[in-house]
C-alpha positions as CSV (number, residue, x, y, z in Angstrom):
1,X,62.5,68.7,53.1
2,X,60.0,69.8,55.5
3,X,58.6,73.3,56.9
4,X,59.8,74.2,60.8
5,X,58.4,77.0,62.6
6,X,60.5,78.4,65.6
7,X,59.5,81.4,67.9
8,X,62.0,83.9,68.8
9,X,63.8,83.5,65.5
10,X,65.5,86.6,65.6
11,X,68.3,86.2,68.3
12,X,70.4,83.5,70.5
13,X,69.6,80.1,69.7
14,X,66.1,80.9,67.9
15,X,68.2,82.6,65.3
16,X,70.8,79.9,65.1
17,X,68.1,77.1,65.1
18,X,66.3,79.5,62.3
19,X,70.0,79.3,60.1
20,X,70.9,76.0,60.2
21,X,67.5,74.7,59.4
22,X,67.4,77.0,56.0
23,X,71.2,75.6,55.1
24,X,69.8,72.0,55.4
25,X,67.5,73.1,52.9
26,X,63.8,73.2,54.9
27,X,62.0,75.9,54.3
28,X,62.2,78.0,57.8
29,X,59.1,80.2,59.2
30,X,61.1,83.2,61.5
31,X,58.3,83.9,64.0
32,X,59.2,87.1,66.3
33,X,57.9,90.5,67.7
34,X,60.8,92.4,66.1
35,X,63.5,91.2,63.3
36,X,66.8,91.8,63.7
37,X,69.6,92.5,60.8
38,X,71.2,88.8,61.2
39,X,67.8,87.4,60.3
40,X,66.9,89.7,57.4
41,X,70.2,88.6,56.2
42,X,69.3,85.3,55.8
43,X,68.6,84.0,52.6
44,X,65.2,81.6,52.1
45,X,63.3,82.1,55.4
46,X,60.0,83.1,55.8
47,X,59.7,86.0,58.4
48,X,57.0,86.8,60.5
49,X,57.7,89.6,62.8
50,X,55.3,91.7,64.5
51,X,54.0,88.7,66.4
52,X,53.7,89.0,70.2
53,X,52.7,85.2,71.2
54,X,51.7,86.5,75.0
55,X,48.6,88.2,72.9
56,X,45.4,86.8,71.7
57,X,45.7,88.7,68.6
58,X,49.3,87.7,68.2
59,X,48.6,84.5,68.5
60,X,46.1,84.3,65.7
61,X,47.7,86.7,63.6
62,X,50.2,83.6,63.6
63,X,47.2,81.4,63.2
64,X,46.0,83.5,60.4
65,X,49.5,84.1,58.3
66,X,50.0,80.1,58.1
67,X,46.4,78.9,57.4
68,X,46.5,75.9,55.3
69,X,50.4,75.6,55.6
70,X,51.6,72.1,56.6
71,X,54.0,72.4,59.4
72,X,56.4,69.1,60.1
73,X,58.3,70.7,62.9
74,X,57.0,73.2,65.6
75,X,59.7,74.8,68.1
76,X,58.8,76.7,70.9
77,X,62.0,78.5,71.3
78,X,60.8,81.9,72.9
79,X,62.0,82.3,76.5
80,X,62.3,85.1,79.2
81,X,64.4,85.2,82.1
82,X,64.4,88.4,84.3
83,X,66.2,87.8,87.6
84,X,63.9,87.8,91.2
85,X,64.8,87.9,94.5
86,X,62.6,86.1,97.2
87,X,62.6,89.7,99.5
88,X,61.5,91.2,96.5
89,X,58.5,89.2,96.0
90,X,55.5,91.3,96.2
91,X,57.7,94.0,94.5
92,X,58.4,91.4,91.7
93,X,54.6,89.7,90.8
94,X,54.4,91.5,87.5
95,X,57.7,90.0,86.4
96,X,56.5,86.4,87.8
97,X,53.6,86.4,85.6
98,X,55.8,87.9,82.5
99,X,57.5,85.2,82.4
100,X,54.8,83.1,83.0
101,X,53.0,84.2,79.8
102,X,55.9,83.6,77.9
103,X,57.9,80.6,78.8
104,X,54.8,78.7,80.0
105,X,51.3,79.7,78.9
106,X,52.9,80.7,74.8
107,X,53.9,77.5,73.8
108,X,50.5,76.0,74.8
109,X,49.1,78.9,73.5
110,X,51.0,79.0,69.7
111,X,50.6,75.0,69.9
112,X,47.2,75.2,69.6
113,X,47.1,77.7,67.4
114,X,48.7,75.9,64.8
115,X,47.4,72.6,65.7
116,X,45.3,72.6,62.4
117,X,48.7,72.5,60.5
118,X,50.4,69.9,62.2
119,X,49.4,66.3,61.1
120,X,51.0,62.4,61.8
121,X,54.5,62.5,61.9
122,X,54.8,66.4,62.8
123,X,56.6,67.2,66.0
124,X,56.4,70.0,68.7
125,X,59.3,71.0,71.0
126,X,59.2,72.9,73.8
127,X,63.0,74.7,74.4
128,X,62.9,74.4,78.4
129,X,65.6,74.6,81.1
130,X,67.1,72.2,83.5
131,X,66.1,74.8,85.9
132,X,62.5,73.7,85.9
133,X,63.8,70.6,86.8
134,X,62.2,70.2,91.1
135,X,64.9,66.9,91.3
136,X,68.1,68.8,89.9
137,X,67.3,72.0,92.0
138,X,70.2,72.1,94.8
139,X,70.9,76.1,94.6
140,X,67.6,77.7,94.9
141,X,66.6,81.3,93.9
142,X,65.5,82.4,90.5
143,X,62.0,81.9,91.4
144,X,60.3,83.2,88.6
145,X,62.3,81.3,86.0
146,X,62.1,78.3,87.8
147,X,58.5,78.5,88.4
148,X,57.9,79.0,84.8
149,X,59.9,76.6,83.3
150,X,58.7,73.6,86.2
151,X,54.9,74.8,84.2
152,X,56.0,74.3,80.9
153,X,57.7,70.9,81.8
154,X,54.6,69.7,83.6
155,X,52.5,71.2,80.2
156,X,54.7,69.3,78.0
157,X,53.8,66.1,79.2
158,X,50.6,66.7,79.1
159,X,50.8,67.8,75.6
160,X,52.2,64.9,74.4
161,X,49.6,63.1,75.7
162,X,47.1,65.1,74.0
163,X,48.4,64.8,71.1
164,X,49.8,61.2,70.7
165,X,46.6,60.1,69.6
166,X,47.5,62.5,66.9
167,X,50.7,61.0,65.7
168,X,52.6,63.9,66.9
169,X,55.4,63.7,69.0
170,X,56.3,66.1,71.9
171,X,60.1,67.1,73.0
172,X,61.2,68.9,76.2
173,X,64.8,69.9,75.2
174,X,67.3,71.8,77.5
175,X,70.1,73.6,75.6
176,X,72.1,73.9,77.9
177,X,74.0,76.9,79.7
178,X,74.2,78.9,76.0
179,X,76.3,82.0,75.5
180,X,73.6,84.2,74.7
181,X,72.0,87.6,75.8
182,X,69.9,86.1,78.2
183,X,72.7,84.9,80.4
184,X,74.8,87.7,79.6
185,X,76.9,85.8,77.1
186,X,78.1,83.6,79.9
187,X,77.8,79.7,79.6
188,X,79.4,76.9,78.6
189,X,78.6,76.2,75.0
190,X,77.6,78.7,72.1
191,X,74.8,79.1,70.2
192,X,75.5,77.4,67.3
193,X,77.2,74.7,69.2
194,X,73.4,74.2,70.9
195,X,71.2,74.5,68.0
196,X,73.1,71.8,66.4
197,X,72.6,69.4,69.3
198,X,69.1,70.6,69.6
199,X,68.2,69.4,66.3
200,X,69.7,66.2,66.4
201,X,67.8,65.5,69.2
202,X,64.6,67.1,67.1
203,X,65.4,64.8,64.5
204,X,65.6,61.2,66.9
205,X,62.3,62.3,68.5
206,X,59.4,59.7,68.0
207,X,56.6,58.6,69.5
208,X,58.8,56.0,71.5
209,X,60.1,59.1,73.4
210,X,57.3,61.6,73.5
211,X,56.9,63.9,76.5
212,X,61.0,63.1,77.3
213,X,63.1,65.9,79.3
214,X,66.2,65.7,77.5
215,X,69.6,68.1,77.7
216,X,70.8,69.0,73.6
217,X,73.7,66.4,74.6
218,X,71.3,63.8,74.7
219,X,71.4,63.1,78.2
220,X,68.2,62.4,79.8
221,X,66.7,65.1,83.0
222,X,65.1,64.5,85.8
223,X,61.9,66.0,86.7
């Protein structure tokens, strides 16, 4: 069994992905800026909590805690969505560039980070949104979240570029519209339901499909 490390471990899908991993035996690294009582109940996972990944010294805290710790599986799970309006904009730039930091600039940032403890045959996935996707747009609005996630996409790709030559593959994976806090526990699929999709498309990623925008169902995205 191998050793996964997901952001935002302590809620929502970060928390699912964190508790199904441990039950299939890996060990599981919990990263997160505050634990929660679900995830201190879990048995056999690692937790690192006081770890604010939109901060130089969270990020090499993080850097620092797993020095010379193999990691086979690297998920990017951490998200933020705060709601903008485009009359709001000038109002709104601080939240822009919140989100910003943490859906796209933090998984570039922990990526490389921990880049010395991924080898061949490690993988890194980004948990985006459909909503970064510039084809499947047809509502507008949420500008912010949209903007961020369409960064993180683009990022992506050129992650998995960078590091092909590595032998590490590179996932783009929507989970769909999940019943968690961030949407105000309105969706279509719970969290549970997602991680479990989520990790079997973790577990078919290769190099074959490196850099691919996928939905947990399997069903590829347009850009």
């Amino acid at each position: 069994m191998g050793t996964v490390v997901i952001t935002g471990a302590n809620r929502g899908i970060g928390f699912e992905l964190t508790k199904q991993w441990a039950l299939a035996g890996h060990r599981v690294i919990a990263v997160c800026r505050n634990t929660s009582a679900a995830l201190d109940a879990l048995a056999d996972v690692d937790i690192e909590s006081g770890i604010d990944i939109t901060q130089a010294d969270g990020i090499q805290a993080l850097s620092d805690r797993l020095s010379g710790q193999p990691v086979d599986i690297l998920i990017n799970n951490a998200g933020l969505l705060i709601g903008t309006q485009f009359d709001q904009l000038e109002d709104e730039l601080a939240v822009y560039r919140q989100q910003f930091e943490v859906n796209t600039l933090a998984p570039l940032r922990v990526t490389r980070a921990l880049l010395a403890n991924l080898s061949e045959g490690s993988k890194v996935i980004i948990v985006t949104s459909r909503m970064g996707s510039i084809a499947d747009n047809t509502s507008g609005g949420q500008f912010a979240y949209r903007i961020s996630k369409a960064g993180v996409n683009s990022a992506g790709v050129s992650l998995a570029h960078e590091l092909a030559p590595r032998g590490i593959a590179v996932g783009l994976l929507h989970p769909g519209y999940v019943r968690t806090g961030m949407t105000k526990h309105t969706g279509h699929i719970d969290p549970d339901a997602a991680a479990a999709q989520l990790i079997e498309r973790i577990n078919a990623l290769d190099l074959s499909t490196t850099g691919s925008f996928v939905h947990a169902n399997g069903e590829p995205l347009p850009w």
